[in-house]
C-alpha positions as CSV (number, residue, x, y, z in Angstrom):
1,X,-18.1,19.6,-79.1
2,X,-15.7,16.6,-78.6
3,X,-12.7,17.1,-76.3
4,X,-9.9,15.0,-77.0
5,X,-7.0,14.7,-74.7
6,X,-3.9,12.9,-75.1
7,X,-1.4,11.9,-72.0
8,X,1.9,11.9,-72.5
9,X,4.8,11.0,-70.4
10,X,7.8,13.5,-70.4
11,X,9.5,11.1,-72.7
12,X,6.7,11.6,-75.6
13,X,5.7,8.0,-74.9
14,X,1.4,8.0,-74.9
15,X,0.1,6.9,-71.6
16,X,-3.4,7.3,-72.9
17,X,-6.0,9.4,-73.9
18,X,-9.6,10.7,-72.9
19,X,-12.4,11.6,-75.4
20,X,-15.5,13.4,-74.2
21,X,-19.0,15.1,-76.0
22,X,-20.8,14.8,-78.8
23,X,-19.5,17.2,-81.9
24,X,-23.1,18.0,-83.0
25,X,-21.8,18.4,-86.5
26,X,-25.5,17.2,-87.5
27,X,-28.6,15.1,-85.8
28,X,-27.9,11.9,-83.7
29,X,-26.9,9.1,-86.1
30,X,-26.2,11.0,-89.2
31,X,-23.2,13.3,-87.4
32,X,-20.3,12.2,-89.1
33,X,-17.7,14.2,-87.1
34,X,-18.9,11.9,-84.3
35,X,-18.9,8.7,-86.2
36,X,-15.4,9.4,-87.0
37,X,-14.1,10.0,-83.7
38,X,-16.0,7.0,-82.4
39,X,-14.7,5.0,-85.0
40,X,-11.1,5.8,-84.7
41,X,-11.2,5.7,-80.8
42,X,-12.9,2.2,-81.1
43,X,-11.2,0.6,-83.3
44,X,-7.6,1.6,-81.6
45,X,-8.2,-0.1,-78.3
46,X,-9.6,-3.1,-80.4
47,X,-6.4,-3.1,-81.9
48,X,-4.0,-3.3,-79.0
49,X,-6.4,-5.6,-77.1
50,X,-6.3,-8.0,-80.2
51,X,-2.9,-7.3,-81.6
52,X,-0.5,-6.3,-78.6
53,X,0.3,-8.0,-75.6
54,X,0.2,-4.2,-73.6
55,X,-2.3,-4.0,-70.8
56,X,-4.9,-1.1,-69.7
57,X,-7.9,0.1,-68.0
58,X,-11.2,1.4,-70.0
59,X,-13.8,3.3,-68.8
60,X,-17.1,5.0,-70.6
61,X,-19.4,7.2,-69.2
62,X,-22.0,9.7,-69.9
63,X,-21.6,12.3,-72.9
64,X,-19.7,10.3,-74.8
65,X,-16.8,9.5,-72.1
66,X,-13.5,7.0,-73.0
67,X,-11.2,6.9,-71.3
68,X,-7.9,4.5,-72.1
69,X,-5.0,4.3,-70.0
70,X,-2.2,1.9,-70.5
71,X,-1.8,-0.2,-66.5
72,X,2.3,-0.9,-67.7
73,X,5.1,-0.1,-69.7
74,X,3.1,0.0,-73.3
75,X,5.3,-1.8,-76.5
76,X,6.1,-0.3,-79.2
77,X,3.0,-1.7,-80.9
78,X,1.0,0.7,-78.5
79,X,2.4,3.4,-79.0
80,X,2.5,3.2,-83.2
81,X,-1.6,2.8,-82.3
82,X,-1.9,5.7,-80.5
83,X,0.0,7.8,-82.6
84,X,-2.3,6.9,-85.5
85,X,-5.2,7.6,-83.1
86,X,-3.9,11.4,-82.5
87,X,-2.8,11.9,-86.4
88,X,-6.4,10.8,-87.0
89,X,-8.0,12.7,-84.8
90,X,-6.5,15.8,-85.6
91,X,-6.6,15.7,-88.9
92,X,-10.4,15.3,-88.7
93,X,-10.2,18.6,-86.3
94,X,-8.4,20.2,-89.2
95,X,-10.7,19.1,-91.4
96,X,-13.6,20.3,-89.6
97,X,-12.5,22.8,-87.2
98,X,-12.3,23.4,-83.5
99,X,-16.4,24.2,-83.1
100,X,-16.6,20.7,-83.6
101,X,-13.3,18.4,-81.8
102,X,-11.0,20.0,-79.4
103,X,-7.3,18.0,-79.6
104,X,-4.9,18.6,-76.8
105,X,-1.7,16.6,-75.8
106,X,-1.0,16.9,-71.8
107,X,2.0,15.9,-70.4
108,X,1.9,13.4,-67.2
């Protein structure tokens, strides 16, 4: 299962998120639940490096670890990004329920 986490700040501003495991919807490289996750996760921290000037730290790790954090006050560019990343994300949960992606939002 993939655990996705989002930080927030008490302000609702996104700070970052964390996502973590393999969904094991089907085998390796034809499990779409994965795929969509990866893809979404990806391509958002693409985006802000290439389309905002907001700053932020990245780390991967085993299991299928990212983890983005934003280093500084994030623009408004940022944060549109991110909230796309968490309607995405949890509309693929909806779609293919909680044995497969885990979304939480926890507050920082």
């Amino acid at each position: 299962m993939i655990k996705a986490i989002f930080y927030k700040k008490s302000d609702g501003t996104y700070k970052g998120f964390s996502v973590k495991g393999h969904a094991e919807f089907d085998n390796s490289g034809k499990d779409i639940v994965c795929a969509a996750v990866s893809a979404l996760a990806i391509n958002t921290i693409n985006s802000i490096d290439s389309l905002t000037d907001n700053k932020f730290e990245l780390k991967e790790g085993k299991s299928g670890l990212l983890e983005f954090k934003f280093t500084s006050k994030s623009d408004e560019k940022g944060q549109l990004l991110l909230k796309s990343l968490a309607l995405g994300i949890t509309e693929i949960q909806k779609e293919y329920s909680e044995k497969y992606l885990q979304v939480y939002f926890k507050e920082v």
